[in-house]
N, C-alpha and C positions, 0 to 999 in steps of 0.2 A: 569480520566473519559473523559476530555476533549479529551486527543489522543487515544480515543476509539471512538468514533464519529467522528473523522478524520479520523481515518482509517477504518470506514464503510463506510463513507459519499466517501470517494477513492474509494473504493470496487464497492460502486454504480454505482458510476460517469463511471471508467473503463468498467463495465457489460452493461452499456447506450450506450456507445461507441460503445463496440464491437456489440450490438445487431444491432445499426444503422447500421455500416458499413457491416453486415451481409446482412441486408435488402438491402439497397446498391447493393451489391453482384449480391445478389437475381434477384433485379427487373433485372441487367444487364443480365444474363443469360438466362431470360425468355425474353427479347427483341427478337421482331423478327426482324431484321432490313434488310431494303428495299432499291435495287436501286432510286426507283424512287418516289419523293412525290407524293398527293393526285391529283393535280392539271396536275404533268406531266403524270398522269396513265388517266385522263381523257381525255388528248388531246391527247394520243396513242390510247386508245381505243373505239374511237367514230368511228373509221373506220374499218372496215374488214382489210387483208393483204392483200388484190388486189388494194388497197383505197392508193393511194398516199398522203402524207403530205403537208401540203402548205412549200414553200420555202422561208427562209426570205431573204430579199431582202434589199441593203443597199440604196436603192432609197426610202426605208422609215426608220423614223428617231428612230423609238420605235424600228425594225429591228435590224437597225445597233448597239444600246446599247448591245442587246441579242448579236450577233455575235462578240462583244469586249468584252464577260465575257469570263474565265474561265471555263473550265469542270472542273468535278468529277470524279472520276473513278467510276464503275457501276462495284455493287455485282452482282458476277456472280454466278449465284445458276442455275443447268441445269433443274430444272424442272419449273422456275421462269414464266409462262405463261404472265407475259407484258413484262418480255425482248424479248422472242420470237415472241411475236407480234411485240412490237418495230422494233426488226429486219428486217423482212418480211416487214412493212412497210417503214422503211427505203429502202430498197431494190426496191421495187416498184414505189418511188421515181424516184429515179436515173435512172431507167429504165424506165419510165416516158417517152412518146413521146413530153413531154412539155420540158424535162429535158436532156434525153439521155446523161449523162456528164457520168466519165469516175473514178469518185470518190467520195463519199461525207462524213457530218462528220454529229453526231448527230445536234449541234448546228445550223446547218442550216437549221432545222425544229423543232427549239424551245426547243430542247431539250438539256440541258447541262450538257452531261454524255459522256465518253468517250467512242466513238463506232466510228466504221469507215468500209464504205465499199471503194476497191477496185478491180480497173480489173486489172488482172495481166495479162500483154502484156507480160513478161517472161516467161509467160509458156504457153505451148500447148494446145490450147480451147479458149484462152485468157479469163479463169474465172474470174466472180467477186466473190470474197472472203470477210466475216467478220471480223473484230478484234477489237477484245475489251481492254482496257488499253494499247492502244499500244503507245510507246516513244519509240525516236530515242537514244539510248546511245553512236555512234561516228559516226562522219562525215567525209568522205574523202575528203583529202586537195584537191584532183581534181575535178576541176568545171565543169559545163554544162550550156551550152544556150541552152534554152527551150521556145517556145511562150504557154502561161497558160490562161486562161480565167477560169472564175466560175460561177458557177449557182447563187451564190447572190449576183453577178455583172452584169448584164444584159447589152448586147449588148458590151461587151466589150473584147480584148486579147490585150498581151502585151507578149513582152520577156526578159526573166529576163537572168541574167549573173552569178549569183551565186549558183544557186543550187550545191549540191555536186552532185556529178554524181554516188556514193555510199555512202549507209549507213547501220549502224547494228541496228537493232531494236528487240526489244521485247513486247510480245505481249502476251494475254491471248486467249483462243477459248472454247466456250461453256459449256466441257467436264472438265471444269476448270485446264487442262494443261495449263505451262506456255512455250512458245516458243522463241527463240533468231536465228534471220537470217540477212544475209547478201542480201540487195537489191540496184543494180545497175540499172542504164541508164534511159529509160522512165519513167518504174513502180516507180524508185527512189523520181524520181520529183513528182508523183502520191501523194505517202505515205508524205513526206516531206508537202504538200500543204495541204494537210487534216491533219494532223498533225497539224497543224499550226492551224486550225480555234480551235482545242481541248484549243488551248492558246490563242485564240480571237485577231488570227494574221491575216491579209488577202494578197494573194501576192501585192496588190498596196505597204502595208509598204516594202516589201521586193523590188518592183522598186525604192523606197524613200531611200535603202538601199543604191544597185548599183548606185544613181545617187551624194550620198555623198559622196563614196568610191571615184570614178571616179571625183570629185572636189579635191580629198586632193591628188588622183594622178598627 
Protein backbone atom coordinates (compact mmCIF):
# COMPACT_ATOMS: atom_id res chain seq x y z
CA UNK A 1 0.00 0.00 0.00
CA UNK A 2 2.68 1.94 1.06
CA UNK A 3 4.44 1.73 -2.69
CA UNK A 4 1.32 2.65 -4.07
CA UNK A 5 1.19 6.13 -2.60
CA UNK A 6 4.84 6.40 -3.69
CA UNK A 7 4.16 5.89 -6.75
CA UNK A 8 1.07 8.25 -7.17
CA UNK A 9 2.64 10.71 -4.99
CA UNK A 10 5.80 10.28 -8.18
CA UNK A 11 2.99 10.49 -10.79
CA UNK A 12 2.02 13.66 -9.22
CA UNK A 13 5.14 15.27 -8.46
CA UNK A 14 6.41 14.45 -12.43
CA UNK A 15 2.62 16.02 -13.83
CA UNK A 16 3.48 19.36 -11.43
CA UNK A 17 6.86 19.50 -13.11
CA UNK A 18 5.96 19.09 -16.49
CA UNK A 19 2.90 21.31 -16.13
CA UNK A 20 5.25 24.11 -14.68
CA UNK A 21 7.69 23.81 -17.12
CA UNK A 22 5.09 23.92 -19.76
CA UNK A 23 3.82 27.24 -18.37
CA UNK A 24 7.43 28.17 -18.50
CA UNK A 25 7.36 27.59 -21.98
CA UNK A 26 4.32 29.21 -22.39
CA UNK A 27 4.88 32.63 -21.01
CA UNK A 28 8.51 32.46 -23.03
CA UNK A 29 6.75 32.22 -26.29
CA UNK A 30 4.15 34.84 -25.67
CA UNK A 31 7.12 37.34 -24.76
CA UNK A 32 7.26 39.96 -26.89
CA UNK A 33 10.61 41.15 -26.45
CA UNK A 34 12.01 44.58 -26.96
CA UNK A 35 15.09 46.53 -28.10
CA UNK A 36 14.70 48.99 -25.95
CA UNK A 37 13.53 49.49 -22.12
CA UNK A 38 10.73 51.74 -20.97
CA UNK A 39 12.83 54.65 -20.08
CA UNK A 40 15.14 54.42 -23.35
CA UNK A 41 11.79 54.51 -25.64
CA UNK A 42 10.88 57.68 -23.66
CA UNK A 43 14.09 59.54 -24.28
CA UNK A 44 13.90 58.49 -28.15
CA UNK A 45 10.58 59.54 -28.37
CA UNK A 46 10.07 62.82 -26.83
CA UNK A 47 11.51 64.21 -30.17
CA UNK A 48 10.24 64.05 -33.64
CA UNK A 49 13.07 62.73 -36.30
CA UNK A 50 14.17 66.30 -37.18
CA UNK A 51 14.80 66.85 -33.19
CA UNK A 52 18.51 66.00 -32.64
CA UNK A 53 19.52 64.04 -29.30
CA UNK A 54 21.62 65.83 -26.70
CA UNK A 55 25.15 64.51 -26.85
CA UNK A 56 26.95 63.15 -23.83
CA UNK A 57 29.80 64.73 -23.13
CA UNK A 58 32.83 63.38 -20.90
CA UNK A 59 33.22 67.00 -19.44
CA UNK A 60 30.41 65.77 -17.21
CA UNK A 61 30.99 63.05 -14.78
CA UNK A 62 27.30 61.05 -14.85
CA UNK A 63 28.23 61.32 -19.02
CA UNK A 64 31.32 59.87 -19.03
CA UNK A 65 29.90 56.62 -16.49
CA UNK A 66 27.15 56.22 -19.57
CA UNK A 67 30.01 56.32 -22.25
CA UNK A 68 32.26 53.64 -20.28
CA UNK A 69 29.28 51.00 -20.30
CA UNK A 70 28.78 48.38 -22.67
CA UNK A 71 26.17 48.06 -25.46
CA UNK A 72 23.61 45.48 -26.28
CA UNK A 73 22.83 44.44 -29.22
CA UNK A 74 19.31 45.93 -30.54
CA UNK A 75 16.31 43.36 -31.82
CA UNK A 76 16.05 44.11 -35.07
CA UNK A 77 12.38 43.73 -35.98
CA UNK A 78 11.66 45.96 -39.47
CA UNK A 79 8.45 47.10 -38.60
CA UNK A 80 9.86 48.04 -34.73
CA UNK A 81 8.52 51.99 -34.97
CA UNK A 82 11.30 53.29 -31.95
CA UNK A 83 14.13 51.62 -33.69
CA UNK A 84 13.22 53.73 -36.68
CA UNK A 85 12.83 56.59 -34.85
CA UNK A 86 15.85 56.03 -32.91
CA UNK A 87 17.55 55.91 -36.07
CA UNK A 88 16.31 59.11 -37.81
CA UNK A 89 17.16 60.67 -34.65
CA UNK A 90 20.46 59.47 -34.34
CA UNK A 91 20.96 60.52 -37.83
CA UNK A 92 19.79 64.03 -37.23
CA UNK A 93 22.34 64.21 -34.52
CA UNK A 94 25.39 63.80 -36.30
CA UNK A 95 24.19 65.94 -39.04
CA UNK A 96 23.45 68.33 -36.37
CA UNK A 97 25.24 71.93 -37.27
CA UNK A 98 26.23 71.61 -33.44
CA UNK A 99 27.77 68.37 -34.34
CA UNK A 100 28.64 67.83 -38.13
CA UNK A 101 31.01 64.84 -37.10
CA UNK A 102 31.51 62.18 -39.39
CA UNK A 103 30.23 59.08 -37.30
CA UNK A 104 28.49 58.41 -34.18
CA UNK A 105 27.47 55.43 -32.00
CA UNK A 106 24.14 55.14 -29.97
CA UNK A 107 25.98 55.55 -26.61
CA UNK A 108 26.60 58.84 -27.12
CA UNK A 109 23.05 59.87 -26.76
CA UNK A 110 22.36 57.87 -23.86
CA UNK A 111 21.48 55.03 -25.50
CA UNK A 112 23.15 51.61 -25.00
CA UNK A 113 22.25 49.54 -27.81
CA UNK A 114 24.44 48.68 -30.59
CA UNK A 115 23.70 51.21 -33.57
CA UNK A 116 26.11 53.15 -35.41
CA UNK A 117 26.02 55.59 -38.15
CA UNK A 118 28.76 56.25 -40.77
CA UNK A 119 29.80 58.34 -43.69
CA UNK A 120 31.38 56.28 -46.10
CA UNK A 121 34.22 58.36 -47.78
CA UNK A 122 34.76 55.04 -49.91
CA UNK A 123 32.24 55.38 -51.92
CA UNK A 124 30.58 57.74 -54.34
CA UNK A 125 28.17 60.31 -52.52
CA UNK A 126 30.17 59.83 -49.59
CA UNK A 127 26.82 58.42 -47.71
CA UNK A 128 26.11 58.07 -44.21
CA UNK A 129 24.98 54.64 -43.66
CA UNK A 130 23.26 52.72 -40.55
CA UNK A 131 24.44 49.47 -38.84
CA UNK A 132 23.20 47.76 -36.36
CA UNK A 133 25.25 44.90 -34.39
CA UNK A 134 28.16 45.72 -36.10
CA UNK A 135 31.77 44.10 -34.86
CA UNK A 136 35.01 44.10 -36.35
CA UNK A 137 36.00 40.17 -36.59
CA UNK A 138 39.99 40.87 -38.12
CA UNK A 139 42.20 43.40 -38.21
CA UNK A 140 44.99 44.13 -40.62
CA UNK A 141 48.41 43.88 -39.17
CA UNK A 142 48.96 47.26 -41.23
CA UNK A 143 48.69 50.30 -39.39
CA UNK A 144 47.44 54.06 -40.04
CA UNK A 145 48.03 57.44 -38.59
CA UNK A 146 45.01 59.25 -38.31
CA UNK A 147 44.18 62.70 -36.34
CA UNK A 148 40.47 61.59 -34.59
CA UNK A 149 38.52 64.08 -32.49
CA UNK A 150 34.79 63.16 -31.20
CA UNK A 151 31.77 64.72 -30.43
CA UNK A 152 31.88 63.64 -26.59
CA UNK A 153 35.13 65.22 -26.33
CA UNK A 154 34.79 68.77 -26.87
CA UNK A 155 37.30 71.03 -28.20
CA UNK A 156 39.79 68.43 -28.69
CA UNK A 157 41.90 66.07 -31.67
CA UNK A 158 44.79 63.97 -31.52
CA UNK A 159 46.55 61.30 -33.68
CA UNK A 160 46.63 58.06 -33.01
CA UNK A 161 49.43 55.49 -34.61
CA UNK A 162 47.53 52.23 -34.49
CA UNK A 163 44.60 52.09 -36.12
CA UNK A 164 44.56 49.06 -38.67
CA UNK A 165 44.29 50.58 -41.75
CA UNK A 166 41.80 47.60 -42.68
CA UNK A 167 39.30 45.68 -41.32
CA UNK A 168 36.33 42.92 -41.81
CA UNK A 169 33.31 43.47 -40.11
CA UNK A 170 29.83 42.32 -39.89
CA UNK A 171 27.05 43.86 -39.45
CA UNK A 172 23.06 43.60 -39.50
CA UNK A 173 20.69 46.30 -41.82
CA UNK A 174 17.08 46.87 -41.10
CA UNK A 175 15.68 44.12 -43.57
CA UNK A 176 17.31 41.78 -40.85
CA UNK A 177 20.05 40.67 -43.52
CA UNK A 178 23.25 39.94 -42.05
CA UNK A 179 26.34 41.34 -43.86
CA UNK A 180 30.30 40.75 -43.80
CA UNK A 181 32.67 43.41 -45.65
CA UNK A 182 35.98 44.49 -45.93
CA UNK A 183 36.69 48.39 -44.94
CA UNK A 184 40.00 50.12 -45.56
CA UNK A 185 41.81 53.55 -45.09
CA UNK A 186 39.66 56.69 -43.68
CA UNK A 187 36.07 54.86 -43.53
CA UNK A 188 38.41 52.03 -41.48
CA UNK A 189 39.40 54.45 -38.69
CA UNK A 190 35.54 55.88 -38.97
CA UNK A 191 33.99 52.14 -38.12
CA UNK A 192 36.90 51.11 -35.62
CA UNK A 193 36.20 54.57 -33.43
CA UNK A 194 32.48 53.97 -33.19
CA UNK A 195 32.91 50.71 -32.67
CA UNK A 196 34.82 51.23 -29.88
CA UNK A 197 32.29 53.58 -27.91
CA UNK A 198 29.73 50.17 -28.47
CA UNK A 199 32.64 48.83 -25.93
CA UNK A 200 32.74 52.04 -23.71
CA UNK A 201 36.33 52.63 -25.28
CA UNK A 202 37.04 56.27 -26.26
CA UNK A 203 40.25 57.05 -28.71
CA UNK A 204 42.01 58.95 -25.61
CA UNK A 205 42.50 55.06 -24.16
CA UNK A 206 43.79 54.11 -27.50
CA UNK A 207 46.49 57.43 -27.32
CA UNK A 208 47.23 55.79 -23.70
CA UNK A 209 47.74 52.72 -25.83
CA UNK A 210 50.41 54.14 -28.57
CA UNK A 211 52.19 55.93 -25.66
CA UNK A 212 52.77 52.47 -23.63
CA UNK A 213 53.72 50.69 -26.78
CA UNK A 214 56.27 53.29 -27.62
CA UNK A 215 57.80 53.14 -23.81
CA UNK A 216 58.56 49.38 -23.94
CA UNK A 217 59.87 50.19 -27.64
Amino acid sequence: MLRIKNVLFALALLFLIAGCSGSRHFVRLSENPKSFSAAQEACIMQGDILTPMRVFKTTSYSDSLLLRAKSSDVIVETDDPVLHHFISRLYSTVRDSLSLGVGIAAPQVGILKNVIWVQRFDKEGQPFEVYLNPKIIQYSSLKQECREGCLSIPNRSDTLQTRAYAILIEYERLDKTRHVEMIEDFTAVIFQHEIDHLNGILYLDRIDADLAGAKKE
